[in-house]
N, C-alpha and C positions, 0 to 999 in steps of 0.2 A: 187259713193261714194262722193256726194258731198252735201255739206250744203248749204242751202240760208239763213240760220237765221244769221245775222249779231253778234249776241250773242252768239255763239257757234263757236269751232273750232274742227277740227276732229284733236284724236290721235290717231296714231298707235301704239301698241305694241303688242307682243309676247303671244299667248295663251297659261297659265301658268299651268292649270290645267287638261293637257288633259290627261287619264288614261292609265296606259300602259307604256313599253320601250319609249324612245324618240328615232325616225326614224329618219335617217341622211339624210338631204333635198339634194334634187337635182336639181340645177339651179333655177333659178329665179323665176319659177313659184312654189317649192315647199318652196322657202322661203315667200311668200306672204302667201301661204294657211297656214303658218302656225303662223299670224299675225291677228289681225280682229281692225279695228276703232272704236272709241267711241269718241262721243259728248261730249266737255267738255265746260262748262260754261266760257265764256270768264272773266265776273266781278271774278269769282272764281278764274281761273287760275291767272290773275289780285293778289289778294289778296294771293296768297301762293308763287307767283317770289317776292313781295312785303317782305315780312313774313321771304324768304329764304336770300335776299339780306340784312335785317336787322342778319341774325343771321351770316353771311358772315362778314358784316359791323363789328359785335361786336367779334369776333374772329379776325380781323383783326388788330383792336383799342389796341387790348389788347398783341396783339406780337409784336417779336420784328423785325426790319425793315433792319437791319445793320449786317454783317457777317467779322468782322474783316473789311479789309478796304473797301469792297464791299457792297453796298445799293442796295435794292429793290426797281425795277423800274416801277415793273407790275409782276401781276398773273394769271394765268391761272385758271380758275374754268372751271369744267368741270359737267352738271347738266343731269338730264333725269327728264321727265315727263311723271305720269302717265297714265292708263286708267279713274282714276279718278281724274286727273289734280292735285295729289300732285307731288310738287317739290323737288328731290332728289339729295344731294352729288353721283357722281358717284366716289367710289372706287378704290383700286390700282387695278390694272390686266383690267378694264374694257374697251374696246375700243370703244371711241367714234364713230370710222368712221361705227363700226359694229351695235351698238346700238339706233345708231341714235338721238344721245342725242344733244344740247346744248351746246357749248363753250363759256364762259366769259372770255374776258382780260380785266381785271382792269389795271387801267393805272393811275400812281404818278403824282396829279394835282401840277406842278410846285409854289412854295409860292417865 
Protein backbone atom coordinates (compact mmCIF):
# COMPACT_ATOMS: atom_id res chain seq x y z
CA UNK A 1 0.00 0.00 0.00
CA UNK A 2 2.55 2.21 -0.84
CA UNK A 3 3.05 5.20 -3.36
CA UNK A 4 6.24 6.18 -5.00
CA UNK A 5 4.75 9.30 -6.88
CA UNK A 6 5.98 12.06 -5.03
CA UNK A 7 2.66 13.81 -5.95
CA UNK A 8 0.10 11.72 -4.46
CA UNK A 9 -0.54 10.71 -0.96
CA UNK A 10 -2.59 7.67 0.12
CA UNK A 11 -5.94 8.29 2.33
CA UNK A 12 -7.66 6.16 4.27
CA UNK A 13 -11.24 5.93 4.94
CA UNK A 14 -14.14 4.02 5.72
CA UNK A 15 -16.00 1.98 2.90
CA UNK A 16 -19.35 3.91 2.90
CA UNK A 17 -21.41 2.02 0.53
CA UNK A 18 -21.29 -1.42 1.23
CA UNK A 19 -24.98 -3.08 0.99
CA UNK A 20 -26.55 -4.76 3.65
CA UNK A 21 -26.62 -4.55 7.93
CA UNK A 22 -23.36 -3.00 9.07
CA UNK A 23 -21.38 -6.04 10.75
CA UNK A 24 -19.86 -5.23 14.10
CA UNK A 25 -15.88 -5.45 13.48
CA UNK A 26 -13.72 -7.53 15.34
CA UNK A 27 -10.27 -6.45 16.32
CA UNK A 28 -8.06 -5.02 14.29
CA UNK A 29 -8.03 -6.96 11.39
CA UNK A 30 -11.85 -6.43 10.81
CA UNK A 31 -11.49 -2.85 11.17
CA UNK A 32 -8.85 -2.39 8.30
CA UNK A 33 -11.10 -4.74 5.93
CA UNK A 34 -13.45 -2.44 6.42
CA UNK A 35 -11.35 0.80 5.30
CA UNK A 36 -9.68 0.87 1.63
CA UNK A 37 -6.94 3.86 0.41
CA UNK A 38 -7.05 6.18 -2.33
CA UNK A 39 -4.53 8.24 -4.07
CA UNK A 40 -5.13 11.74 -3.61
CA UNK A 41 -3.50 14.52 -5.45
CA UNK A 42 -0.97 16.22 -3.36
CA UNK A 43 -1.20 19.99 -5.44
CA UNK A 44 -5.08 19.13 -4.83
CA UNK A 45 -5.08 18.34 -1.21
CA UNK A 46 -2.67 21.57 -1.17
CA UNK A 47 -5.36 23.65 -2.52
CA UNK A 48 -8.54 22.51 -0.41
CA UNK A 49 -6.32 22.82 3.48
CA UNK A 50 -5.55 26.22 1.57
CA UNK A 51 -9.53 26.92 0.68
CA UNK A 52 -10.48 25.38 4.25
CA UNK A 53 -7.98 27.53 6.33
CA UNK A 54 -9.12 30.68 4.43
CA UNK A 55 -12.85 29.93 5.35
CA UNK A 56 -11.42 29.08 9.21
CA UNK A 57 -9.55 32.44 8.89
CA UNK A 58 -12.85 34.33 7.87
CA UNK A 59 -15.13 32.87 10.52
CA UNK A 60 -12.52 33.64 12.87
CA UNK A 61 -11.97 37.43 11.81
CA UNK A 62 -15.41 37.86 12.28
CA UNK A 63 -16.00 36.60 16.06
CA UNK A 64 -15.68 37.56 19.00
CA UNK A 65 -12.42 36.80 20.98
CA UNK A 66 -13.25 37.98 24.60
CA UNK A 67 -15.83 36.12 27.20
CA UNK A 68 -16.30 38.74 30.02
CA UNK A 69 -12.87 38.97 31.58
CA UNK A 70 -11.39 35.81 29.79
CA UNK A 71 -9.64 36.18 26.10
CA UNK A 72 -9.03 33.53 23.56
CA UNK A 73 -5.74 32.22 23.41
CA UNK A 74 -6.09 29.37 20.90
CA UNK A 75 -8.39 26.84 19.19
CA UNK A 76 -8.86 23.77 18.46
CA UNK A 77 -9.97 22.74 14.91
CA UNK A 78 -10.41 19.54 14.49
CA UNK A 79 -10.53 18.41 10.39
CA UNK A 80 -11.01 14.93 8.29
CA UNK A 81 -10.02 14.22 4.82
CA UNK A 82 -11.43 12.63 2.30
CA UNK A 83 -11.26 9.65 -0.18
CA UNK A 84 -11.23 12.43 -2.59
CA UNK A 85 -8.98 14.81 -0.73
CA UNK A 86 -11.89 17.32 0.29
CA UNK A 87 -11.27 19.06 3.47
CA UNK A 88 -13.89 18.75 6.18
CA UNK A 89 -15.06 20.46 9.69
CA UNK A 90 -15.51 17.47 11.91
CA UNK A 91 -18.57 17.75 14.05
CA UNK A 92 -19.88 17.64 17.54
CA UNK A 93 -19.98 13.87 18.71
CA UNK A 94 -17.04 12.87 16.21
CA UNK A 95 -13.92 11.36 17.73
CA UNK A 96 -10.82 12.27 16.44
CA UNK A 97 -8.82 9.61 17.97
CA UNK A 98 -11.48 7.12 16.17
CA UNK A 99 -11.59 8.82 12.87
CA UNK A 100 -8.32 9.46 12.20
CA UNK A 101 -8.73 12.98 11.30
CA UNK A 102 -6.51 16.04 11.74
CA UNK A 103 -6.01 18.40 14.78
CA UNK A 104 -5.37 22.11 14.42
CA UNK A 105 -4.25 24.53 17.40
CA UNK A 106 -4.33 27.82 16.32
CA UNK A 107 -2.33 29.82 18.55
CA UNK A 108 -2.97 34.18 19.50
CA UNK A 109 0.20 35.64 17.66
CA UNK A 110 1.25 38.01 20.56
CA UNK A 111 1.02 42.09 19.08
Amino acid sequence: MKTSDPDTILVISPVSDRAGPKRAERGIAGTLASNVAHSVSVPMLKQNMESFFNQIREILDSGVDCAGAFQVSEIEVCAQISGEGQVALMGSGAKIEAQGGIKFTLCRIPR
